[in-house]
TIVO-2410 file (N, C-alpha, C; in nm, 3 decimals):
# residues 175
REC num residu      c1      c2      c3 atome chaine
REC   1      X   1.551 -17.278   0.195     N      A
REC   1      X   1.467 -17.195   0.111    CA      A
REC   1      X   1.555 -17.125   0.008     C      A
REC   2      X   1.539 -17.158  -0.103     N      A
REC   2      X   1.605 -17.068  -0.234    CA      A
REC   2      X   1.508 -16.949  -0.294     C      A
REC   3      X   1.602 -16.847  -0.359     N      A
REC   3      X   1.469 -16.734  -0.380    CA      A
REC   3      X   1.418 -16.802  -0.522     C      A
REC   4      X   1.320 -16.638  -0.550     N      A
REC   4      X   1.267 -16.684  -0.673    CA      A
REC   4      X   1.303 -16.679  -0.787     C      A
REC   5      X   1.439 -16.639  -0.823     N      A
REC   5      X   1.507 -16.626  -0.919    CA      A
REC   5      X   1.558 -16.725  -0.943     C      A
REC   6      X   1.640 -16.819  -0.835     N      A
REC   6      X   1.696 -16.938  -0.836    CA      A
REC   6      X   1.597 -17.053  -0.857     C      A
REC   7      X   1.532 -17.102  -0.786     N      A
REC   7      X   1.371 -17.131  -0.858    CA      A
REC   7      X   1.358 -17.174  -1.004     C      A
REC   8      X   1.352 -17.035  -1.018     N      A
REC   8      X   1.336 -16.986  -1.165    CA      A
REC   8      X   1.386 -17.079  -1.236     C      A
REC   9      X   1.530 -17.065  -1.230     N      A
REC   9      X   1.642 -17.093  -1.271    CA      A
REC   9      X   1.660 -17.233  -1.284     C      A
REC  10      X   1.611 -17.299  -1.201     N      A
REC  10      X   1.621 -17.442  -1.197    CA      A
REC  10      X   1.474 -17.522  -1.257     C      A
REC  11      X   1.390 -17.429  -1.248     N      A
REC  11      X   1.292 -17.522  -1.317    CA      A
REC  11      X   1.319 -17.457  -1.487     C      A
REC  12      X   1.389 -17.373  -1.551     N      A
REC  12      X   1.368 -17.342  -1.697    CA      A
REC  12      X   1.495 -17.485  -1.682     C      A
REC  13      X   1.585 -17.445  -1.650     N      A
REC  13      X   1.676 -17.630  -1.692    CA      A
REC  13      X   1.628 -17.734  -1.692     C      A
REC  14      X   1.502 -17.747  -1.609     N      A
REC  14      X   1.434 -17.879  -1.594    CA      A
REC  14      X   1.326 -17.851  -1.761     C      A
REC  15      X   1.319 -17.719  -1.796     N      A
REC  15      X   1.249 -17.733  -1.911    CA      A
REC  15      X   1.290 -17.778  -2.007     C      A
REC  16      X   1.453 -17.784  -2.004     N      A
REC  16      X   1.528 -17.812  -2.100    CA      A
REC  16      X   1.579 -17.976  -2.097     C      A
REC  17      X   1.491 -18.044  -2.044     N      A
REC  17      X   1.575 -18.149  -1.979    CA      A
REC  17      X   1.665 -18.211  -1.876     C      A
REC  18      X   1.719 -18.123  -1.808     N      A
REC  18      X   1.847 -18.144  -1.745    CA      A
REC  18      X   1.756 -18.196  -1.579     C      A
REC  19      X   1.848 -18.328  -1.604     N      A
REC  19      X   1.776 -18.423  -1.557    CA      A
REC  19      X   1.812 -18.380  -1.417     C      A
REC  20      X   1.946 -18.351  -1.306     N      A
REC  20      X   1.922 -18.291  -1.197    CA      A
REC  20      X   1.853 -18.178  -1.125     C      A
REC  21      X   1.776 -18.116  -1.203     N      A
REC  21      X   1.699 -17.962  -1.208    CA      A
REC  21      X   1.572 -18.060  -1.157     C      A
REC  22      X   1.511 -18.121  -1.239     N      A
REC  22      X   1.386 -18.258  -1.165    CA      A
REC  22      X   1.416 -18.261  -1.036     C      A
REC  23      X   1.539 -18.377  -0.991     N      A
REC  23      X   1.579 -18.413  -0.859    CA      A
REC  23      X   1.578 -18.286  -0.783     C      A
REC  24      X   1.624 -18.206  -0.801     N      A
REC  24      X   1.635 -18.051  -0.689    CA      A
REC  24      X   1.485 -17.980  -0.685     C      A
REC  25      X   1.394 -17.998  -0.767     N      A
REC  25      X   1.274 -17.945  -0.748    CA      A
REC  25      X   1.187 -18.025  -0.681     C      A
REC  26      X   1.206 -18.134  -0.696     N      A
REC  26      X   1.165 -18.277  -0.592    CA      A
REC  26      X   1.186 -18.269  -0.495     C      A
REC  27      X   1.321 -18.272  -0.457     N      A
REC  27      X   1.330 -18.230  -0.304    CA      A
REC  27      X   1.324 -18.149  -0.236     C      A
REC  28      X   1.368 -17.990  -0.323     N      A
REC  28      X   1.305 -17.889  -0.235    CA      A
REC  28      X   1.116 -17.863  -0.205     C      A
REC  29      X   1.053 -17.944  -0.307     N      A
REC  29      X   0.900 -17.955  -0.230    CA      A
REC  29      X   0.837 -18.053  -0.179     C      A
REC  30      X   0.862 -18.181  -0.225     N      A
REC  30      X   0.811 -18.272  -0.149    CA      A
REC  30      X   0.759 -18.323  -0.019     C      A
REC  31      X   0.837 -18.274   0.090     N      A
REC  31      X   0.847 -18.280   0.217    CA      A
REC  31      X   0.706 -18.149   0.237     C      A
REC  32      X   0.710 -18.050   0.209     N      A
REC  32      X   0.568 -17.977   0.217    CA      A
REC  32      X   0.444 -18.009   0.131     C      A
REC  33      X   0.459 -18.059   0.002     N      A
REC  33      X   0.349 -18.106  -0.070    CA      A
REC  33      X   0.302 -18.253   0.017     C      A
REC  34      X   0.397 -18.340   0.058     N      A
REC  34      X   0.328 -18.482   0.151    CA      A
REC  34      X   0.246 -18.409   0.259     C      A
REC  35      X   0.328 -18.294   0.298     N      A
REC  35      X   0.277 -18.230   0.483    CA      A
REC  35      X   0.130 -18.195   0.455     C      A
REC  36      X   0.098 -18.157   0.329     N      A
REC  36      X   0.003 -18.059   0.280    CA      A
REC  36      X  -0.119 -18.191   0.252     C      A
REC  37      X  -0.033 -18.270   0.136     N      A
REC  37      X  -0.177 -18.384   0.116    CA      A
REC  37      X  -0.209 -18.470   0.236     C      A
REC  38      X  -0.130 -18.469   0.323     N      A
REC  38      X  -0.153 -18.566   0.435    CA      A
REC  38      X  -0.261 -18.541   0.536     C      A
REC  39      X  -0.249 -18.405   0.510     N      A
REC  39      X  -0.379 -18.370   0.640    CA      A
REC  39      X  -0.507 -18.373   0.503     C      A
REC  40      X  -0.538 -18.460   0.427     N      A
REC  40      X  -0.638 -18.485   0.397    CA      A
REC  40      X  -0.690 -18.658   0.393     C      A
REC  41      X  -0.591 -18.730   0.444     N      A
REC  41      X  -0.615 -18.890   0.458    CA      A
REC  41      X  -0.465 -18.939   0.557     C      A
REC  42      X  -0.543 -19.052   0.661     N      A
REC  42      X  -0.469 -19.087   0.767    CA      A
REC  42      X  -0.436 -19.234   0.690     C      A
REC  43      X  -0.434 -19.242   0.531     N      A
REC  43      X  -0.307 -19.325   0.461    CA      A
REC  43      X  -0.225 -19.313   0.420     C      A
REC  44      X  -0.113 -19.328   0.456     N      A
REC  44      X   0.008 -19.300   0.436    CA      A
REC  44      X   0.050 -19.339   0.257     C      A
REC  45      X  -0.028 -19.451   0.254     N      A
REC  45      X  -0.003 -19.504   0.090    CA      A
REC  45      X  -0.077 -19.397  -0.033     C      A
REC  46      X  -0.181 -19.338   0.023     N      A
REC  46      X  -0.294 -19.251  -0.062    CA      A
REC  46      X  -0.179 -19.139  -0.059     C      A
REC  47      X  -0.147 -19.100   0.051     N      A
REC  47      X  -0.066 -18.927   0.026    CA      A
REC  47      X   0.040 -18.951  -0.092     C      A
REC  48      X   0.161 -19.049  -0.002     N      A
REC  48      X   0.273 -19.084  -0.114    CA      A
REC  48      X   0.235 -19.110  -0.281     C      A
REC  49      X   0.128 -19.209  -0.288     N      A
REC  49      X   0.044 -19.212  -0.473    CA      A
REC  49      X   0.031 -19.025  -0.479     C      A
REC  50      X  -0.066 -18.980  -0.430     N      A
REC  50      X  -0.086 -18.816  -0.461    CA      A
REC  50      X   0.053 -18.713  -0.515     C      A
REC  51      X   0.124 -18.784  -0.362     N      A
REC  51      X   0.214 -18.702  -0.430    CA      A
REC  51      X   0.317 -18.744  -0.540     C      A
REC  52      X   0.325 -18.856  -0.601     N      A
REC  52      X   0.398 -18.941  -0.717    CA      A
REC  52      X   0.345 -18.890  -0.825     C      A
REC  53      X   0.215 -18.904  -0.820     N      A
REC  53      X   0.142 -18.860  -0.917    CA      A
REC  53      X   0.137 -18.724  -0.980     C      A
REC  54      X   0.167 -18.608  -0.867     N      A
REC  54      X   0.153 -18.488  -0.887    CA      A
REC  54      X   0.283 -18.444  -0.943     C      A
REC  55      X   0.413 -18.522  -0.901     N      A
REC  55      X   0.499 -18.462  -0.914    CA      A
REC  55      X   0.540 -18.580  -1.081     C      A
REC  56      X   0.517 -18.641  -1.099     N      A
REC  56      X   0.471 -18.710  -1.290    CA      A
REC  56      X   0.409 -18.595  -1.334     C      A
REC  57      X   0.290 -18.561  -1.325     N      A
REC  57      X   0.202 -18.434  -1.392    CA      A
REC  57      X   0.256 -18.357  -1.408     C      A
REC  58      X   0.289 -18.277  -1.273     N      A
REC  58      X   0.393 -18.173  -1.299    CA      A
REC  58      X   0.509 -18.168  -1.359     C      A
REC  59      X   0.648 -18.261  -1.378     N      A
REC  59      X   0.735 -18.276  -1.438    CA      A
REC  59      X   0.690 -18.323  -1.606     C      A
REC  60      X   0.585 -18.370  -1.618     N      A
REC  60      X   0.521 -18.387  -1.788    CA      A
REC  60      X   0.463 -18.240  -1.821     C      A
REC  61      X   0.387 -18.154  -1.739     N      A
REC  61      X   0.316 -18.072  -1.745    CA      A
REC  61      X   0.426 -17.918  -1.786     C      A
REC  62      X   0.559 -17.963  -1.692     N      A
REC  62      X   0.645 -17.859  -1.711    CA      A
REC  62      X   0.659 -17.736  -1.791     C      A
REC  63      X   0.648 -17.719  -1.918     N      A
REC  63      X   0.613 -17.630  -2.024    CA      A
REC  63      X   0.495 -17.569  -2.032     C      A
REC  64      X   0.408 -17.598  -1.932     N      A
REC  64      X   0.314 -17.534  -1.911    CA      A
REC  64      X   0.308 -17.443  -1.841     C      A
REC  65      X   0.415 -17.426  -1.704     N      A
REC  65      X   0.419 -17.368  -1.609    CA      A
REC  65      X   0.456 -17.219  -1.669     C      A
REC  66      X   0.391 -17.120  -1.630     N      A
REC  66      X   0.455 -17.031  -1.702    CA      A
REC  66      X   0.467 -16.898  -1.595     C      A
REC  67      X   0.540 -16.887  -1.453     N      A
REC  67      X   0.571 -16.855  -1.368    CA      A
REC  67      X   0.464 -16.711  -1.339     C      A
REC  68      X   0.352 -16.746  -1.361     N      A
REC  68      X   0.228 -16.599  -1.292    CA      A
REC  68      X   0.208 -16.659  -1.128     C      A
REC  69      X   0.266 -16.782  -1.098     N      A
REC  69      X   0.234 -16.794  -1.003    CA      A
REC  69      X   0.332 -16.877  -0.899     C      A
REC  70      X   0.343 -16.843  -0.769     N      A
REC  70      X   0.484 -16.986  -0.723    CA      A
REC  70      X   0.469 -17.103  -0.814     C      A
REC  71      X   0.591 -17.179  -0.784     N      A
REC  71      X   0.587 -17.307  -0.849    CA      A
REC  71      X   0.528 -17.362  -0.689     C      A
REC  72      X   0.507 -17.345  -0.564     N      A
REC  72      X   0.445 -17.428  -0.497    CA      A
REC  72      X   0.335 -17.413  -0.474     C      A
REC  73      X   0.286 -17.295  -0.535     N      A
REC  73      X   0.116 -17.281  -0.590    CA      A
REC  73      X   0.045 -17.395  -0.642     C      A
REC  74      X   0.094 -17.391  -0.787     N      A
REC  74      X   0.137 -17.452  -0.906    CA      A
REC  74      X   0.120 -17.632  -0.825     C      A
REC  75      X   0.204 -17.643  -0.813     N      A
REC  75      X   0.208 -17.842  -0.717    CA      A
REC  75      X   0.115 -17.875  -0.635     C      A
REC  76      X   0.064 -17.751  -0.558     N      A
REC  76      X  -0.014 -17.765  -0.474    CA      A
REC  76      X  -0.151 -17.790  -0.515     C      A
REC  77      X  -0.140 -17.719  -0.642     N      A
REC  77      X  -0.327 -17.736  -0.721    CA      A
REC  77      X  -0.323 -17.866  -0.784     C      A
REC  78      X  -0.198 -17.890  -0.809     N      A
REC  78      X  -0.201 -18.034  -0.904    CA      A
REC  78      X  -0.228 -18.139  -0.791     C      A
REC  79      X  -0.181 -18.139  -0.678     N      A
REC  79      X  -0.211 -18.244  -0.540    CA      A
REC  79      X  -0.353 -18.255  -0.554     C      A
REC  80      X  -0.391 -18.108  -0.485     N      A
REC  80      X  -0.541 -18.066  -0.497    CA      A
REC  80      X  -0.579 -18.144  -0.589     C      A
REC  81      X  -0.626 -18.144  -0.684     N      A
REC  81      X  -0.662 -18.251  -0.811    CA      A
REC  81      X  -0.618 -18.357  -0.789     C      A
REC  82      X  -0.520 -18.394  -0.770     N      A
REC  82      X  -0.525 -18.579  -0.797    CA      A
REC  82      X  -0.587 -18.616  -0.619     C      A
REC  83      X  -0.596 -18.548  -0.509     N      A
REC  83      X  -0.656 -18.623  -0.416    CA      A
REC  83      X  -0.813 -18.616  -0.446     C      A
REC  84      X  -0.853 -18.474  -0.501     N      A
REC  84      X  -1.010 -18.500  -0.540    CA      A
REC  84      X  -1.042 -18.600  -0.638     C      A
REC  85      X  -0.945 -18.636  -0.681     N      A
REC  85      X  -0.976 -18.732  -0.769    CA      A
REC  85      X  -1.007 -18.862  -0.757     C      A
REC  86      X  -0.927 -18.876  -0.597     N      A
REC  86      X  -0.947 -18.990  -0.535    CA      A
REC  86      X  -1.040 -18.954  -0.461     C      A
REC  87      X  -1.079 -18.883  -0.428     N      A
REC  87      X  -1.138 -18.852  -0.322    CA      A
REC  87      X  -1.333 -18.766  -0.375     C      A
REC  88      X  -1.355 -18.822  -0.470     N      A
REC  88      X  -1.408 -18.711  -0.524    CA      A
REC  88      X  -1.586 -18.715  -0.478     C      A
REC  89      X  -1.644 -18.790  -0.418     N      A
REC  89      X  -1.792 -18.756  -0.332    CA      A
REC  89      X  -1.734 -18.689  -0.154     C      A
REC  90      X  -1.703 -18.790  -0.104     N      A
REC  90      X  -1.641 -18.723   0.049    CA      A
REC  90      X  -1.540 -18.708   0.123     C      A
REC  91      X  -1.478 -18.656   0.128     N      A
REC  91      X  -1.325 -18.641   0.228    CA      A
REC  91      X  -1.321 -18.693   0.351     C      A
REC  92      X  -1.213 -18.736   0.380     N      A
REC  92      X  -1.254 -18.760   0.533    CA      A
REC  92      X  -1.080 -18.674   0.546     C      A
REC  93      X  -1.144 -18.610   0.655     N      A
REC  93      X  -1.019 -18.532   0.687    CA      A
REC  93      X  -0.896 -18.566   0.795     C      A
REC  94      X  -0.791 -18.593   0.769     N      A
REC  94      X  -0.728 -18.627   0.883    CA      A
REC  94      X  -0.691 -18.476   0.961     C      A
REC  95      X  -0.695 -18.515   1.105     N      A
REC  95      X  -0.590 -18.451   1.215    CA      A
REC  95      X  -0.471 -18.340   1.145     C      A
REC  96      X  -0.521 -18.227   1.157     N      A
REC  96      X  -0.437 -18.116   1.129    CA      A
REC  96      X  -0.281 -18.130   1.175     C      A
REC  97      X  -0.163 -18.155   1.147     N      A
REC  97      X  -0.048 -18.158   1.234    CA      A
REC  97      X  -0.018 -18.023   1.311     C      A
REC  98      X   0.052 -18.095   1.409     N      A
REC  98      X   0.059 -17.971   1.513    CA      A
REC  98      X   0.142 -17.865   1.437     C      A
REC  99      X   0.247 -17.875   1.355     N      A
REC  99      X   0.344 -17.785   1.283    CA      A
REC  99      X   0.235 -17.717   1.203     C      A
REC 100      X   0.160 -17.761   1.128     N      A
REC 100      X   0.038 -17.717   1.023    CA      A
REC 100      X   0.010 -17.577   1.099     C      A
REC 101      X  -0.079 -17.603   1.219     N      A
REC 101      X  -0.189 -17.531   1.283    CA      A
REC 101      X  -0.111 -17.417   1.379     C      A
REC 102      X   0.010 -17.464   1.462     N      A
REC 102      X   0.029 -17.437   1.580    CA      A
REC 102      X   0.192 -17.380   1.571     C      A
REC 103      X   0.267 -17.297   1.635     N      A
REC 103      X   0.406 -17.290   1.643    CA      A
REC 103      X   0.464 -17.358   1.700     C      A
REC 104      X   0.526 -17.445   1.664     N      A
REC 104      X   0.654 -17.562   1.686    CA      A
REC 104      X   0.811 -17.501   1.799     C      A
REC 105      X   0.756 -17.407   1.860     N      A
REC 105      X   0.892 -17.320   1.870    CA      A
REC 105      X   0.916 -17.368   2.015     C      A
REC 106      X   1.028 -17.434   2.067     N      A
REC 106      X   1.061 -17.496   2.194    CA      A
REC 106      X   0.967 -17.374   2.297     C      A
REC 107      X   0.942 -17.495   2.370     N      A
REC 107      X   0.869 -17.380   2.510    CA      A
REC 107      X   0.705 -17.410   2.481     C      A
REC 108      X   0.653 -17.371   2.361     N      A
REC 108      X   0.521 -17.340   2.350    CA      A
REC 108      X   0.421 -17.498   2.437     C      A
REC 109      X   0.345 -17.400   2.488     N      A
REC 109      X   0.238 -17.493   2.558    CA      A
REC 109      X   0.101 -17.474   2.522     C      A
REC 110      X   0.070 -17.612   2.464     N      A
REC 110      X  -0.058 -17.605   2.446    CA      A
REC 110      X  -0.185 -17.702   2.506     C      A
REC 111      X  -0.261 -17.632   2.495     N      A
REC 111      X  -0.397 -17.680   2.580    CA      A
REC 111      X  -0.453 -17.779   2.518     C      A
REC 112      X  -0.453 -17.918   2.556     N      A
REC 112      X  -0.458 -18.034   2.484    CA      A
REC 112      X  -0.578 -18.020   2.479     C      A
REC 113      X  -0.688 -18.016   2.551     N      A
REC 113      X  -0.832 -18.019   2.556    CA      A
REC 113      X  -0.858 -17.930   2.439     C      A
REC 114      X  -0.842 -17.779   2.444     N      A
REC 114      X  -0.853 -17.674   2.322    CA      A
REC 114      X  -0.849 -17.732   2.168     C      A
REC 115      X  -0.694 -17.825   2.195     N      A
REC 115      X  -0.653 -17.910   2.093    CA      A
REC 115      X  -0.692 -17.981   2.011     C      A
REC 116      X  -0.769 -18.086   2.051     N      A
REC 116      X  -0.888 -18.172   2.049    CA      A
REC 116      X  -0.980 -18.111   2.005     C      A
REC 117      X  -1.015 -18.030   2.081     N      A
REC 117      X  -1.192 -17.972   2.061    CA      A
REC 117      X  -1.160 -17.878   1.881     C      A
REC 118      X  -1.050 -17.820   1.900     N      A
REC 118      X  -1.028 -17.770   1.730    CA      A
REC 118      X  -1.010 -17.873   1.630     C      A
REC 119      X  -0.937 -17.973   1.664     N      A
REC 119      X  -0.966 -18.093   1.538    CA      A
REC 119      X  -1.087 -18.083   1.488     C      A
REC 120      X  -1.122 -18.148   1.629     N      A
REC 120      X  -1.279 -18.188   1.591    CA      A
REC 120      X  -1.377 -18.126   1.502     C      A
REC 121      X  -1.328 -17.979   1.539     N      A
REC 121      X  -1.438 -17.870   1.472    CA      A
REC 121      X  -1.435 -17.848   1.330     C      A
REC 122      X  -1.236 -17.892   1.309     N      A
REC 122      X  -1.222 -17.881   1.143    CA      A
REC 122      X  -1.247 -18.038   1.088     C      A
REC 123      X  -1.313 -18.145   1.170     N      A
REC 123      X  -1.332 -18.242   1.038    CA      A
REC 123      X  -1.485 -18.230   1.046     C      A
REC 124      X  -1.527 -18.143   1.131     N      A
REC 124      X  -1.702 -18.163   1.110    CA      A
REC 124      X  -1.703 -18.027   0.987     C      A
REC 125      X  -1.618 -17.974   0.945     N      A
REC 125      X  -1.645 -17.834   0.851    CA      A
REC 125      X  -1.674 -17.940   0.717     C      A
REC 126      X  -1.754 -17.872   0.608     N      A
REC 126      X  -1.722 -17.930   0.465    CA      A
REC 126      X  -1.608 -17.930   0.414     C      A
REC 127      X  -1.565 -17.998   0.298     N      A
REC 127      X  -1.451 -18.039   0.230    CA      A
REC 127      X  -1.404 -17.868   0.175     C      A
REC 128      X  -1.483 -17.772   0.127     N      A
REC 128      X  -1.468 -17.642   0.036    CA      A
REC 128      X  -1.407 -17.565   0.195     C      A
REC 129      X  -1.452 -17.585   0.279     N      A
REC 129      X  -1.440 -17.473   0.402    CA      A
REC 129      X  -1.272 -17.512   0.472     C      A
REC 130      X  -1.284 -17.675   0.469     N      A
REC 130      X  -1.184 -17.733   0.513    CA      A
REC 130      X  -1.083 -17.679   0.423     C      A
REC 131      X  -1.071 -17.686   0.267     N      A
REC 131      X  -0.929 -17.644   0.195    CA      A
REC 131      X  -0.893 -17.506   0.205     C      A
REC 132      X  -1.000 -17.386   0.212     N      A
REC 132      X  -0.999 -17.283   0.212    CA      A
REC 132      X  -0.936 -17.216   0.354     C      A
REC 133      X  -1.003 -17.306   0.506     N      A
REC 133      X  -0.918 -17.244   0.624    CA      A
REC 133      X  -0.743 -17.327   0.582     C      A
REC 134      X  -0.753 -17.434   0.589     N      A
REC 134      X  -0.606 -17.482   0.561    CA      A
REC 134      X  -0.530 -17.434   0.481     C      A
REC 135      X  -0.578 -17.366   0.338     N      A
REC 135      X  -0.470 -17.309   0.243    CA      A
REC 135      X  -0.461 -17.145   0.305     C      A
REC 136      X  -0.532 -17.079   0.340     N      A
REC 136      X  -0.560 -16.911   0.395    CA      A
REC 136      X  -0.524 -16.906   0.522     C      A
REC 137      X  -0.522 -17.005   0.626     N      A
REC 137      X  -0.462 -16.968   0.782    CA      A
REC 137      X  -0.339 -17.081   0.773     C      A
REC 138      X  -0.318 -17.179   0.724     N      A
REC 138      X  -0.189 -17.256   0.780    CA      A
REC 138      X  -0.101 -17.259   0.684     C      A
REC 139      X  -0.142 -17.207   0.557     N      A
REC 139      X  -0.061 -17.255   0.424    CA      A
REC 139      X  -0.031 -17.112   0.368     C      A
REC 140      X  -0.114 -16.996   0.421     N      A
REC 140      X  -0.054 -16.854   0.418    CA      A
REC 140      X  -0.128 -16.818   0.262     C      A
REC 141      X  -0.202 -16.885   0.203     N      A
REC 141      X  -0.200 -16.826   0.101    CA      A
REC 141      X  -0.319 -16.709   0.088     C      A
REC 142      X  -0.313 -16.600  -0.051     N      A
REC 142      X  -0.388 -16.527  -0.051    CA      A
REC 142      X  -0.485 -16.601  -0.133     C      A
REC 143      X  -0.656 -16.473  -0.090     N      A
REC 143      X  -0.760 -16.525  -0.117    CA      A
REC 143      X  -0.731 -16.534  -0.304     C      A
REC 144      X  -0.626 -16.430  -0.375     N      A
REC 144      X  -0.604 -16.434  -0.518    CA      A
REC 144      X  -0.563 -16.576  -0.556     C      A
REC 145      X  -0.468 -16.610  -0.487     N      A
REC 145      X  -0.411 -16.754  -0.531    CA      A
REC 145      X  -0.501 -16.846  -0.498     C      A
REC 146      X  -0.549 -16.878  -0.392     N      A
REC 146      X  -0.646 -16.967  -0.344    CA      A
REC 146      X  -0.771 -16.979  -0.510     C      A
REC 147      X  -0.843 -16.887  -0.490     N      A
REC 147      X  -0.949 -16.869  -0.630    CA      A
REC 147      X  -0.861 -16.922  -0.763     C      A
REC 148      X  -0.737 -16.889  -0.767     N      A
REC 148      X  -0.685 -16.957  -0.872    CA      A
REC 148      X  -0.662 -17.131  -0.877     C      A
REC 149      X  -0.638 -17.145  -0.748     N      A
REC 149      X  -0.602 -17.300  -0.711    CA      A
REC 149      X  -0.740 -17.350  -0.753     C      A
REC 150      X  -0.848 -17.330  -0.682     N      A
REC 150      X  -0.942 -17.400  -0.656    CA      A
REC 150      X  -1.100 -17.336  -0.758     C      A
REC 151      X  -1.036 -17.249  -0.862     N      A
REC 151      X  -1.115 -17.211  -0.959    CA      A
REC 151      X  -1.266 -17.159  -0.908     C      A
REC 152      X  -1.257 -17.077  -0.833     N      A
REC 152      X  -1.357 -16.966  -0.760    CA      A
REC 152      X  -1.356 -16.851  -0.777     C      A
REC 153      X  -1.382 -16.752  -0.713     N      A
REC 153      X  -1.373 -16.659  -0.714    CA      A
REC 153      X  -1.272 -16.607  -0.620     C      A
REC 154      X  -1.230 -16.470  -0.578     N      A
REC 154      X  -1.207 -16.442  -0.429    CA      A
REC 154      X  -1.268 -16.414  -0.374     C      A
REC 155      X  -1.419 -16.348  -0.367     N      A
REC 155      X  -1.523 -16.296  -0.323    CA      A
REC 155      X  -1.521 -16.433  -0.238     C      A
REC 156      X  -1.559 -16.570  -0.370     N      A
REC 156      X  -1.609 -16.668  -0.274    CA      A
REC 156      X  -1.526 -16.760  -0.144     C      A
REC 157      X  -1.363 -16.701  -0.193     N      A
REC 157      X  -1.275 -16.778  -0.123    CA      A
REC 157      X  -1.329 -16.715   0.052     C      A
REC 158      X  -1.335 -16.546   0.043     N      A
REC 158      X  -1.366 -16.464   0.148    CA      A
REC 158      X  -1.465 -16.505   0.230     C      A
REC 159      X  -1.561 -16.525   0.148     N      A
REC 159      X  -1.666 -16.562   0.216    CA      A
REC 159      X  -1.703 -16.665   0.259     C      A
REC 160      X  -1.603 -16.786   0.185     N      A
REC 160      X  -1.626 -16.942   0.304    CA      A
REC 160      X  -1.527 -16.937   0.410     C      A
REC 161      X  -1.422 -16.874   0.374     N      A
REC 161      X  -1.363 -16.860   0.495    CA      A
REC 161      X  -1.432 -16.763   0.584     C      A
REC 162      X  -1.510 -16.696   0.590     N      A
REC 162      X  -1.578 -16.622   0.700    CA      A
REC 162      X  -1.682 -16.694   0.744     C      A
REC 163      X  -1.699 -16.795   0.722     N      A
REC 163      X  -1.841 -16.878   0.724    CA      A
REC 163      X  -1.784 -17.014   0.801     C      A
REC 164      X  -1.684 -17.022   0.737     N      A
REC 164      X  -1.574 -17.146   0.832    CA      A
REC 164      X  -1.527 -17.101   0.947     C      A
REC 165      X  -1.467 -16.999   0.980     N      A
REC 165      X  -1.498 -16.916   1.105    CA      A
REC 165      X  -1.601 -16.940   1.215     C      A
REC 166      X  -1.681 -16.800   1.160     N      A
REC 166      X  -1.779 -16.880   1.226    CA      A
REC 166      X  -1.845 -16.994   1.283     C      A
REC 167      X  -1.836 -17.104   1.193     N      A
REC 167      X  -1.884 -17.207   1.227    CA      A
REC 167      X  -1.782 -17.280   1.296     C      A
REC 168      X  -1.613 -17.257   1.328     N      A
REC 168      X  -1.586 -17.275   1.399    CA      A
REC 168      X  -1.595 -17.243   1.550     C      A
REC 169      X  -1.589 -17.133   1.566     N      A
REC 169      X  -1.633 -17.042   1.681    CA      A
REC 169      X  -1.763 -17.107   1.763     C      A
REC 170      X  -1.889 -17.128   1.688     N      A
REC 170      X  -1.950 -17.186   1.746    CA      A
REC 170      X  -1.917 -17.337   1.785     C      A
REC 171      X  -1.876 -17.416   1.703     N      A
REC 171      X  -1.848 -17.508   1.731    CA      A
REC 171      X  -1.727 -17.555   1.885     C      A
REC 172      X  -1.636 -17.435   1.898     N      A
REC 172      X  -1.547 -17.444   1.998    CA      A
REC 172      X  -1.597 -17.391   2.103     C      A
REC 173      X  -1.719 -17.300   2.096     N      A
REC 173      X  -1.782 -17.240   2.210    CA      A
REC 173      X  -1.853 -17.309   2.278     C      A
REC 174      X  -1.925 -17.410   2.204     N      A
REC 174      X  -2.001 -17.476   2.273    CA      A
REC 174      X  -2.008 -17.632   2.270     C      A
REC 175      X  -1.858 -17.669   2.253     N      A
REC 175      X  -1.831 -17.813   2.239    CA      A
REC 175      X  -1.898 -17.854   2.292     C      A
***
């Protein structure tokens, strides 16, 4: 993890051309932008295009970026877009990864049945409820950025996520 100054720093060189500033912004996100498009299709070929694509856009788009927001904000909305793009009447959602949802931290035990029964509950949610719990509980973001990503409101980000809730809750209560 580099801060945000350094960041900074490396994407204004990439504004300027400098062709290793690309390669270092590539690799410091890639590996989370695939993690991120992947839990929306169990093809491995669809994520990798998404993310080729996003990271073309974004490296053409570059001069646009004009730092009000992370740069992994920023990549993340451009993903967002090119999978709706593929994706653009119905989603089919893949399997949340366990790192996504759950703490990865040696020791932890989890209740495979519980496990299951929560998948399940997030691919029966809609596509709006599905991006909104995934970007606000696993992806950390705020309801401000979210409304920016996904061109809403925050009122409305609040309120599907309280509604996705819910409808999880029931759904796990009474598998």
């Amino acid at each position: 993890m580099i801060s945000k100054a350094e960041e900074q720093l490396i994407i204004s060189q990439a504004k300027k051309g400098h062709q290793p500033s690309y390669k270092h912004l590539y690799e410091l996100h890639i590996r989370e932008l695939f993690q991120f498009l992947a839990q929306f299709s169990e093809n491995r070929t669809d994520v990798q295009d998404w993310c080729q694509r996003t990271f073309i856009k974004a490296f053409t788009r570059l001069n646009q970026f004009q730092y009000k927001s992370r740069f992994k904000t920023w990549l993340f909305t451009i993903g967002l877009n090119e999978m709706r793009t593929d994706k653009r009447k119905e989603i089919h959602f893949e399997e949340l990864a366990d790192d996504v949802l759950y703490d990865n931290e040696v020791g932890t035990n989890r209740d495979t049945e519980t496990w299951d029964l929560t998948k399940q509950a997030l691919k029966s949610l809609s596509i709006d409820k599905r991006l909104i719990v995934l970007l606000h509980i696993a992806e950390e973001y705020s309801h401000e950025e979210i409304s920016a990503m996904l061109g809403i409101t925050e009122s409305a980000s609040r309120v599907t996520l309280h509604r996705a809730k819910k409808e999880l809750r029931k759904i796990t209560q009474h598998g």
